[in-house]
N, C-alpha and C positions, 0 to 999 in steps of 0.2 A: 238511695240510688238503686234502679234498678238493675240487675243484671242477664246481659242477652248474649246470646250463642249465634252468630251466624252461619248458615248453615249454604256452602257453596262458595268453592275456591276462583269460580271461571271468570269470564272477562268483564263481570258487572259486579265482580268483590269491592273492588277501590270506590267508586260509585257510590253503594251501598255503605261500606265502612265510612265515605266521607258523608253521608247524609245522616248518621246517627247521630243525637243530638245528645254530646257529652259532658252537657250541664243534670241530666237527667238521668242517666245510663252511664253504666261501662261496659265493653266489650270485654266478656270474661276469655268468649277462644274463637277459633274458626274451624268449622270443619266440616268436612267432603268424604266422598266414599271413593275417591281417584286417587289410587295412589300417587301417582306421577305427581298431580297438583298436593300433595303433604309434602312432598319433597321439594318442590321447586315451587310454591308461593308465600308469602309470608309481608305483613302490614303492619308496620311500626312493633317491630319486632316479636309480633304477635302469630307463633309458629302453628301451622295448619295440619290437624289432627282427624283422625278418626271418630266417627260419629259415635264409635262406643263411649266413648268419656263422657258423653253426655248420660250414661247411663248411673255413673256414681257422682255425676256434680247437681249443684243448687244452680239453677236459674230461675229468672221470673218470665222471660221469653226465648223464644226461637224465631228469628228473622230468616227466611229465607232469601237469598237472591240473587237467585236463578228464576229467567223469564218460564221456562218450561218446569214449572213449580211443583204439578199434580205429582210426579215421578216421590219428591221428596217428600211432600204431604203422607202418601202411600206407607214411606220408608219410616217416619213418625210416629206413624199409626201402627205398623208393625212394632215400634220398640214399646207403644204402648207409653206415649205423651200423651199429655193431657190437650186437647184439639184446641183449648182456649189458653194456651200458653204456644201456638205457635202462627206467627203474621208472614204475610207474602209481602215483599216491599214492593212488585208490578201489578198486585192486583188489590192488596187492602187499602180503604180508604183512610175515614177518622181513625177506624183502630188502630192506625199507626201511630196516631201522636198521642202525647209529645214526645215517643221513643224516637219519632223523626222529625228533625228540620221540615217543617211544610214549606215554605221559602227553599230549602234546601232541593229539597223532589221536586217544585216545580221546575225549576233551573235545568234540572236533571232532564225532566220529560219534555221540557220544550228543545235543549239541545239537541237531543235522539230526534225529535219530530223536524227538525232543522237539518240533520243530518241526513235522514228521508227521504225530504226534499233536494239534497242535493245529488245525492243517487240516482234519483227518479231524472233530475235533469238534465244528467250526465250520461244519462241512458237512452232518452229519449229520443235523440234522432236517429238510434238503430230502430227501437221500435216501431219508432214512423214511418220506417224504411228510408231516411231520408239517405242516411249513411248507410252504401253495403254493406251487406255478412254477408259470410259462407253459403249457399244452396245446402239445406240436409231435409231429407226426406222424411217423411215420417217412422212412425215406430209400427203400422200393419204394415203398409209397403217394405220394408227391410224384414217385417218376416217373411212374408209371402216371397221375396225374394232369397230367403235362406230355404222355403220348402220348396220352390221351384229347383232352385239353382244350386242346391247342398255346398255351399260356398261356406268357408268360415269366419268368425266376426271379431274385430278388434275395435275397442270402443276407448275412449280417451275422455278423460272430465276433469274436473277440476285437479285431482291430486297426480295423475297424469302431465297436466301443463305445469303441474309448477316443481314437480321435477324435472320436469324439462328446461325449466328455469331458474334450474338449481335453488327451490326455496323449498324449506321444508312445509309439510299440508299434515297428507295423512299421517295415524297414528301408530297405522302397522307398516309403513315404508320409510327409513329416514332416505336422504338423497343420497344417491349412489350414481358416482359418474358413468359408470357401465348403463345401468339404468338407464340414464337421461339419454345416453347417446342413442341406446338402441329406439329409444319413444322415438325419437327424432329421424331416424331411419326408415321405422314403420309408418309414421304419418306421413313420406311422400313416397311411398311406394305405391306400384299399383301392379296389381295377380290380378288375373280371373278367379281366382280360389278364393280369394278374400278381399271383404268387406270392409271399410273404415267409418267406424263412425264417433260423429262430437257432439257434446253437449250441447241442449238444442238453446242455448244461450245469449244469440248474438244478434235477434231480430226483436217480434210481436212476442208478448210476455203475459197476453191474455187468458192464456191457457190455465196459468196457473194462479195457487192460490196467494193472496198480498205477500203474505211470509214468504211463501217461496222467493216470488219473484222480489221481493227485496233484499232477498240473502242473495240473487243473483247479480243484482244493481251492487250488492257491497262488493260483491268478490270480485267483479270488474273493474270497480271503481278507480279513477285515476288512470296509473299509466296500464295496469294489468291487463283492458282492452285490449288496447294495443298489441301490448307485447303477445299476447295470446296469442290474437288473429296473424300475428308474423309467421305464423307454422300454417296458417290456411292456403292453399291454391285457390282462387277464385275462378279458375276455367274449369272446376269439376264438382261433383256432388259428393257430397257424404252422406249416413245415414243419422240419426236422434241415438245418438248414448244413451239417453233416459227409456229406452225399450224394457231396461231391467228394472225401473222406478217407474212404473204405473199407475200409482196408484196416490201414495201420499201428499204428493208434490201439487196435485190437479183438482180443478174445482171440479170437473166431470170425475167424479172417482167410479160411475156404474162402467166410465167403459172400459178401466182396469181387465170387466171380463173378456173383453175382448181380446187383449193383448194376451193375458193368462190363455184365452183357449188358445191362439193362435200360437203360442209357446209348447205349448201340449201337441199341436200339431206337428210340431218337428220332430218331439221325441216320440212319439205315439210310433207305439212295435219297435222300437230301435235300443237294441243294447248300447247304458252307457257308462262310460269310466267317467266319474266325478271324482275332481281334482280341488280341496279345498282346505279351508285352514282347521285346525284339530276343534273349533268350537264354532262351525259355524253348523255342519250335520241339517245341510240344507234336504228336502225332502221329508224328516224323520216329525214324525208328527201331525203330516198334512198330506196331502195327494196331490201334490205338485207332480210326481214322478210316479203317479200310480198308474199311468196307461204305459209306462219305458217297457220292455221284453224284459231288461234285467238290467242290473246295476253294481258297479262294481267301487271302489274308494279308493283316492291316493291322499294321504294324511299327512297335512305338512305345519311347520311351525304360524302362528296368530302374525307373529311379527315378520319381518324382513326377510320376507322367503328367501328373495333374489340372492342372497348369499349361497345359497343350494342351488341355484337355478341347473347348471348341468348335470346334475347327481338327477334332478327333476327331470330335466330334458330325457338324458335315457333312458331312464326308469319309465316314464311313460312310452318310448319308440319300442324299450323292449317288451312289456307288455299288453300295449294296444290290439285287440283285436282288427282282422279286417271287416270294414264298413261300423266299426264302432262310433258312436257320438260321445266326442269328449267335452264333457260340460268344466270351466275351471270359472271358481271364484275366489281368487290372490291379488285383488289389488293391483295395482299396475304391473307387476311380474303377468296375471293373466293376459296383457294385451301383449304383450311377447311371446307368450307361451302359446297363446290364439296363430300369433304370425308364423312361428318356426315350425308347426305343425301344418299349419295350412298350406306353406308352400313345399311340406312334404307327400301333402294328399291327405293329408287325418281330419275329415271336419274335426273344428272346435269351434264353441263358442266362449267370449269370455262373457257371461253371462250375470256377474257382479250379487249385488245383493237383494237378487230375486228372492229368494225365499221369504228374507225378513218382510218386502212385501207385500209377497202372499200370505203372509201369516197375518199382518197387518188388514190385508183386503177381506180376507173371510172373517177376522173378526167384526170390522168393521169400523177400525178405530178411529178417532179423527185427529189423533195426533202420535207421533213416533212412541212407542209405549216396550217396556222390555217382554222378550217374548224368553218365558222360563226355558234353560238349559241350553240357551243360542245365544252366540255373538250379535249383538245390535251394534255394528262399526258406528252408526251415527248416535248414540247417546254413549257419552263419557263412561259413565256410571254402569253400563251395560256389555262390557268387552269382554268379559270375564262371568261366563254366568255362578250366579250364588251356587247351584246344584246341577250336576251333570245329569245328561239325560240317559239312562241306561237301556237301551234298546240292542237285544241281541242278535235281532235281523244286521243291525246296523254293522256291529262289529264283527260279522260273518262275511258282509259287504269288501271290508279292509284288503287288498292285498298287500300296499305299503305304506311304512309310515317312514317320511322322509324329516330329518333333522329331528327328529321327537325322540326321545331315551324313553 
């Protein structure tokens, strides 16, 4: 018999564990580099472990099976496996059998490709336009209207709506009824000072790339359309949320620059307070913010800021500059934080995970990839970086750090 290590807790474990073919094989463990998933996933009483144990055990393979595979290929290869003792279960072919049910995968891959298909045609008559969405503008128009009009910006996306409907998403906000109500407040208000804008989600999907647009056919799927669009006015415009995502999401990735210069535009000579979480150290390592006058940091917990949120609120009123640009990127706490400043006069933008981005863009990557010493919020595996980045511009930057010991 031979014995295999799977390596990846996320939502194609079960999947995966049920297509190994146990006439052949045994699953000796499981393991992931997420902590959260060691503690809360576990298959046929098979408890899910840290990758280091792979370092003192005997296997004859490593199944991966997670779709975005390269991330853990990489991590592999760092611990210094042997490349021919480890298979991809979405990308290897014959090398997989007969560690896999080939019967077993197809079943697999035709459901997912079935499943696809029903996305796609559940989606489609927004696309067509046949079914109205929202009016939202693009993502230069909403800058060109933040350099004209020094207006502030609040944007709402996924993990936004579904605190709002009291379900849990993101991984640094659980739901918080304070939270949800004030989301729900700010999305039908209306300032001259500020801006609203949503995911640009709910029409033509051409923009973007298959993947994308099929993670956005799932996440609508069913009734979450609906309920979505219940927060929309259909007699007014909004702006594209996606302003801060440029670049990965889009089959035109060259015109990323565009939106990056047109972001520079706003801060270019303008002193700014950057408000963000202790490991995101947006700017530091790129010239995202090398045309700003100067730069200043408020330093708040990764996770569930909004427990601080007033300790935050004053802390920035008291000391904000005047005509300073307040850049925050906190997750749905920043579309609050965007609004309570706004309608006190402070531009802000909530500006999200620009950086990772730009870091993305100027490398040039073509898929979400960890970017050392920074928070990556969309890969698991990357919330938490392996080594901090020690930069002492940076921590000269600091003037508070809120909830942090």
């Amino acid at each position: 018999m031979k014995k295999i290590y799977i390596w990846g807790a996320g939502k194609y474990l079960k999947v995966v564990y049920e297509a190994v073919n146990k006439n052949v094989c045994t699953v000796e463990g499981i393991v992931d580099k997420n902590k959260v998933r060691r503690e809360e996933f576990a298959i046929e009483g098979i408890a899910v472990e840290s990758p280091d144990i792979l370092k003192t055990s005997e296997f004859d393979y490593i199944l991966i099976s997670a779709k975005n595979y390269q991330p853990i290929l990489q991590n592999c290869k760092d611990m210094g496996i042997n490349e021919n003792k480890i298979l991809t279960f979405w990308a290897d072919k014959e090398e997989l059998f007969p560690i896999i049910d080939k019967k077993v995968k197809k079943i697999i891959e035709l459901e997912e490709q079935l499943q696809i298909c029903k996305w796609k045609l559940d989606s489609l008559p927004y696309e067509l336009e046949v079914e109205q969405g929202p009016i939202i503008k693009n993502a230069e128009e909403l800058l060109d209207y933040i350099i004209q009009k020094n207006v502030s910006l609040c944007r709402f996306g996924d993990g936004e709506f579904e605190i709002m409907r009291g379900i849990e998403r993101p991984w640094f906000q659980t739901v918080d009824e304070e939270l949800s109500e004030r989301l729900k407040e700010i999305i039908y208000s209306k300032n001259e000072n500020i801006v609203l804008a949503i995911a640009n989600n709910f029409g033509n999907l051409d923009c973007y790339t298959e993947k994308a647009a099929n993670a956005i056919r799932q996440y609508l799927y069913g009734s979450t359309r609906r309920e979505v669009m219940s927060f929309f006015e259909f007699n007014r415009f909004y702006f594209d949320a996606y302003v801060s995502r440029p670049y990965m999401m889009y089959k035109d990735k060259n015109h990323a620059k565009i939106i990056f210069d047109l972001f520079k535009q706003v801060w270019n000579g303008r002193e700014l307070l950057i408000v963000e979480g202790k490991n995101s150290k947006m700017g530091i390592g790129n010239d995202l913010f090398a045309n700003a006058k100067g730069i200043r940091r408020i330093i708040c917990p990764e996770r569930n800021v909004f427990t601080y949120y007033k300790i935050l609120l004053d802390t920035i009123k008291k000391n904000v500059f005047n005509n300073e640009l307040v850049l925050v990127s906190l997750g749905p706490t920043a579309t609050v934080l965007a609004y309570d400043l706004g309608i006190l006069g402070v531009q802000t933008l909530d500006i999200g995970q620009i950086d990772n981005e730009y870091e993305w863009f100027i490398r040039r990557a073509e898929e979400r990839i960890e970017i050392p010493g920074k928070c990556v919020a969309e890969l698991s595996w990357c919330h938490y970086p392996k080594e901090p980045v020690l930069d002492d511009n940076y921590e000269r930057q600091i003037i508070e750090r809120i909830g942090i010991e």
